[in-house]
C-alpha positions in Angstrom: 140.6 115.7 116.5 137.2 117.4 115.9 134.6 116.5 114.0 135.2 119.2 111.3 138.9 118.2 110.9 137.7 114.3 110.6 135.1 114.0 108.2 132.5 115.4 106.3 129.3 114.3 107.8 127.1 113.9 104.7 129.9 111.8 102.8 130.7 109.2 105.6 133.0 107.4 103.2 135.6 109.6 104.5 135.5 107.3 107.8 137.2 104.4 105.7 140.4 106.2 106.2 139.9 107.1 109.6 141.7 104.4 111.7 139.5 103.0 114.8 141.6 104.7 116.8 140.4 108.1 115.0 136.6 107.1 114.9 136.7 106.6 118.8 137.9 109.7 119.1 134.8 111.3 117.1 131.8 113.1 118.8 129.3 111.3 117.0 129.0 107.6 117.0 130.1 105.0 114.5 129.1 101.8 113.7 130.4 99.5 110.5 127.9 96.6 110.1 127.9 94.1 107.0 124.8 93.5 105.0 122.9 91.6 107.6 123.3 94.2 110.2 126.4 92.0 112.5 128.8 95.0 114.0 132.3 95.1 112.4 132.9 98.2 114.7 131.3 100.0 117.9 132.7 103.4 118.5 133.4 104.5 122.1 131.1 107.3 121.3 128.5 105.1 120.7 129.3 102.7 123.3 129.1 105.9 125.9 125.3 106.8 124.3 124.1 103.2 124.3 125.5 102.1 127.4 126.7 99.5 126.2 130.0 98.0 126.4 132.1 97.2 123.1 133.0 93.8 123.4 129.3 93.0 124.1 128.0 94.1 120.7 130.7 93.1 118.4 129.7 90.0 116.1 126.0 90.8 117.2 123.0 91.8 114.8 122.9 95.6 115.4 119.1 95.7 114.4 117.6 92.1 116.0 120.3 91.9 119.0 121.4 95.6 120.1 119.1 98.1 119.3 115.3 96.4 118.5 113.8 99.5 118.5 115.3 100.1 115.1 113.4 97.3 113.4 110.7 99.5 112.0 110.2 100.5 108.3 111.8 104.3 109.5 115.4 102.4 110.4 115.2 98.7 109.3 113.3 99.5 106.8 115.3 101.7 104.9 119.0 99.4 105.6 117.2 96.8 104.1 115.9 99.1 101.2 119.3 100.3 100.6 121.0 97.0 100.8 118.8 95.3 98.4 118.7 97.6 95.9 122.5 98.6 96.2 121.9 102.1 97.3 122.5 103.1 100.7 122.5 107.0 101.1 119.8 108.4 104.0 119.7 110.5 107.0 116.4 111.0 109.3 115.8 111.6 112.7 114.9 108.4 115.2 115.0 108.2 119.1 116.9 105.4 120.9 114.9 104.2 124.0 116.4 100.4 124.1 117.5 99.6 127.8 118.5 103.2 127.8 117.6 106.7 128.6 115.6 108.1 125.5 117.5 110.4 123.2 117.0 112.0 119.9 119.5 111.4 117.1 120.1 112.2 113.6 121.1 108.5 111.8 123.0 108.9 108.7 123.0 106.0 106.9 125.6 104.9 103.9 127.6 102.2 102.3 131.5 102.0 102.5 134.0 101.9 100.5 134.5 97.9 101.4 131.9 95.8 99.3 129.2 94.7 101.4 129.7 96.9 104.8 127.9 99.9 106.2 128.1 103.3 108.0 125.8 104.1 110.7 126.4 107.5 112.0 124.3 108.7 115.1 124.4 112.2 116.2 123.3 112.8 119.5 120.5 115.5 119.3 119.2 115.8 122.8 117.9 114.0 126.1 114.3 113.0 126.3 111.8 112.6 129.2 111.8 108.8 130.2 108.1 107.6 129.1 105.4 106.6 131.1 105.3 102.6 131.1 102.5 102.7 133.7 100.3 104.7 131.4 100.8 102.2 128.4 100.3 99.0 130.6 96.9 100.4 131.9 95.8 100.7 128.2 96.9 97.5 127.4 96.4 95.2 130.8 93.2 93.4 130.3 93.3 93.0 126.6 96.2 90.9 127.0 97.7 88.8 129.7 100.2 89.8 132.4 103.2 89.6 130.4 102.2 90.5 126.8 100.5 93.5 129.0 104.3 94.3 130.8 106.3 93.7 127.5 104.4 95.8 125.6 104.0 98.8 127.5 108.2 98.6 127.8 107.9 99.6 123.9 105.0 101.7 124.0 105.6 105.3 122.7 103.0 107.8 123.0 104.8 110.7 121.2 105.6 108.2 118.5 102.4 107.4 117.1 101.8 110.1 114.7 104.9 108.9 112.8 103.8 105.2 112.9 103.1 104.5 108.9 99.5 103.1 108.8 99.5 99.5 108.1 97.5 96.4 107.0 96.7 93.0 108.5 98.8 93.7 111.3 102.3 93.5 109.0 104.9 96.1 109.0 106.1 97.2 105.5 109.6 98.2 105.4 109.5 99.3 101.8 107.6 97.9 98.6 104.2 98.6 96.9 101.2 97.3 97.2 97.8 96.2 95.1 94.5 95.4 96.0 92.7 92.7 93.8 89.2 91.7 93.2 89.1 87.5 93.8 86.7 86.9 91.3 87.7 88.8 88.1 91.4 89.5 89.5 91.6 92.6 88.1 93.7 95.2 90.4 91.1 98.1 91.8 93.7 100.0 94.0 97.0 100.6 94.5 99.8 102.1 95.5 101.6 105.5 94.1 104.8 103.6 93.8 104.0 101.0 91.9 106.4 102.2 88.5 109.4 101.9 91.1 108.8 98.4 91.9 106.7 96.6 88.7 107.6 99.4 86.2 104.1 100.4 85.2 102.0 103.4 87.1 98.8 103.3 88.9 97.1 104.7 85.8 98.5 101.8 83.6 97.3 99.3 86.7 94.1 100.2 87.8 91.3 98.3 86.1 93.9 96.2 84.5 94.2 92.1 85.0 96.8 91.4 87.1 98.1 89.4 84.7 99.8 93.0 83.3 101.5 93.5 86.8 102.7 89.7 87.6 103.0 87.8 84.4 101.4 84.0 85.5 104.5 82.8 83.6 106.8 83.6 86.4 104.3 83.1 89.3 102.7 80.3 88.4 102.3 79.4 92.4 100.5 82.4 93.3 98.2 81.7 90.7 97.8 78.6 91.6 97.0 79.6 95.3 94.5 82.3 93.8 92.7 79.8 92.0 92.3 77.6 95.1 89.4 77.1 97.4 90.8 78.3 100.9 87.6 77.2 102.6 88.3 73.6 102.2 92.5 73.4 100.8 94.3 71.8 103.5 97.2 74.1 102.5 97.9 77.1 100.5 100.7 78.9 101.0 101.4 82.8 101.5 104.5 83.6 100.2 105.6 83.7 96.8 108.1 84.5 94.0 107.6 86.7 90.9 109.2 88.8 88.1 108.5 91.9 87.5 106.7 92.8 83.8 109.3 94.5 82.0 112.8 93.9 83.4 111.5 90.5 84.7 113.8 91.6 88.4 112.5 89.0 91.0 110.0 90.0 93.7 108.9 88.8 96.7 105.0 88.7 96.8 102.6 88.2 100.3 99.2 87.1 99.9 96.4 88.4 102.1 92.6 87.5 102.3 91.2 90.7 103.4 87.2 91.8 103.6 86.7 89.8 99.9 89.6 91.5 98.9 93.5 90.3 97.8 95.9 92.1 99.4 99.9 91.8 97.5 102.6 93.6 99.3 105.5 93.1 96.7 109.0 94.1 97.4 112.2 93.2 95.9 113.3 89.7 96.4 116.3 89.8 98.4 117.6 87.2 101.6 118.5 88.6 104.6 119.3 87.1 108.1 117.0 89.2 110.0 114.2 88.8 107.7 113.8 85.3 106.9 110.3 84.7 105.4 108.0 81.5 106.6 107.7 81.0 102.7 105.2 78.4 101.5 103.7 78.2 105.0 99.7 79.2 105.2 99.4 80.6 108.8 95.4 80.9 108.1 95.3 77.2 106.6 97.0 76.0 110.2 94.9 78.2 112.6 92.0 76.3 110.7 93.2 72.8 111.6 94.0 73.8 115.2 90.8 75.4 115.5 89.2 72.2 114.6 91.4 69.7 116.5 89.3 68.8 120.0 92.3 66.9 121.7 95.7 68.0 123.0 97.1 65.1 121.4 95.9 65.4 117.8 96.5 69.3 117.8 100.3 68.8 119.0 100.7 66.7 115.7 99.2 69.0 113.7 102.0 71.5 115.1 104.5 68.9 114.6 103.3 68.1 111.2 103.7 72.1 110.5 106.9 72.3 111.9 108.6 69.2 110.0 107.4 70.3 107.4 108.9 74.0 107.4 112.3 71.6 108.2 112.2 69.6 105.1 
């Protein structure tokens, strides 16, 4: 069986009626994963590609476990996207370099006809040149220690960069919009061109406006409350939050930043998944302050206890 006589590339559906049998038989690789990225399926295709046996990937988190080089807003990003939203349809191009000789592939990217599992297609496009690890651990080896230095020069990629979406405060944004905020008035003076996809208003309709009109307080009363509070002197003030959206009133998921007297709001749509569990109501700056200010190993191992028994409860 040929590809051609199997399936229709661009309408993967078609490989719900292909018994496994039939997929491993393929010349493209197949994997079926369920909406927090665990493989239901591992073709032998892929398995030959990866190198990596079948048995060893089944059950595992595709994204966190087998290929971590896909958790980027290019390939995690856009599962995640899809899954949240109930809309899974994408193909782009991506290289695999995980424990593996880099190669270029086209990912195709759709939901199956079975509620609540997914179709990753890979299509081999060719062999790449293995990268130059010494290179990247000069840059980085004395900026770091020994082993940050050696881990990340293993993930360094050169010819990657200029696809590498700009980001800020050091956080990757798989999808969502975002707003700048002045901290006195708290009117919104930039923002994002997407914003009518995720609050239902445009930029024009934003900019200059209170941000009141693109978070109502009456469904996010804690971020207001966090807005309002002195972070100089609060013992805690959390960084995560929950809103609704102004006109359909969908839930959101809203990050607070404190940038250059500026507030930062990456929104996305509120959605749970395994691999991207958010530390929500936890105020990373608020505990860098009080372990800043502890002067004995004792008292600043309770403050990290305190933190941590308190994300537990």
């Amino acid at each position: 069986m040929n590809l051609e006589d199997a399936i229709d590339i661009h309408d993967p559906r078609r490989l719900d009626h292909l018994t496994e049998a039939e997929l491993d038989h393929l010349p493209v690789g197949t994997i079926r994963v369920d909406a927090e990225g665990r493989i239901l399926f591992y073709s032998r295709a892929q398995s030959v590609l990866s190198q990596r046996e079948v048995e060893t990937v089944l059950g595992r988190n595709f994204f966190s476990e087998v290929a971590p080089c896909t958790v980027v807003p290019e390939f995690y990003g856009r599962f995640r996207r899809g899954v949240l939203t109930g809309h899974l349809e994408t193909t782009f191009e991506f290289i695999f370099d995980f424990q593996m000789a880099p190669v270029r592939v086209r990912i195709t990217m759709r939901a199956a006809e079975r509620a609540g599992e997914f179709w990753i297609i890979v299509q081999p496009q060719d062999r790449l040149s293995p990268r130059n690890e010494q290179t990247a651990y000069d840059l980085i080896a004395g900026k770091f220690c020994e082993h940050i230095a050696a881990v990340s020069a293993a993930s360094f990629d050169f010819s990657q960069c200029d696809l590498e979406p700009i980001s800020t405060c050091g956080m990757i944004q798989p999808f969502g919009c975002l707003l700048v905020v002045d901290p006195v008035s708290q009117h919104i003076q930039a923002c994002s061109a997407n914003t009518e996809m995720y609050l239902g208003l445009t930029p024009e309709l934003l900019l200059d406006a209170p941000l009141e009109q693109a978070l109502p307080s009456a469904h996010a009363t804690a971020l207001y409350a966090a807005l309002a509070a002195d972070v100089a002197t609060a013992h805690f003030v959390p960084s995560f939050f929950l809103a609704r959206a102004p006109l359909d009133a969908h839930a959101l998921s809203v990050r607070l930043h404190r940038w250059h007297e500026r507030l930062l709001l990456e929104i996305e749509p509120y959605g749970e998944m395994e691999h991207d569990v958010r530390m929500r109501g936890f105020d990373i700056e608020s505990f860098q302050r009080r372990l800043r200010a502890s002067d004995e190993i004792k008292r600043v191992c309770q403050e990290a206890v305190d933190v941590l028994m308190c994300r537990r409860s």
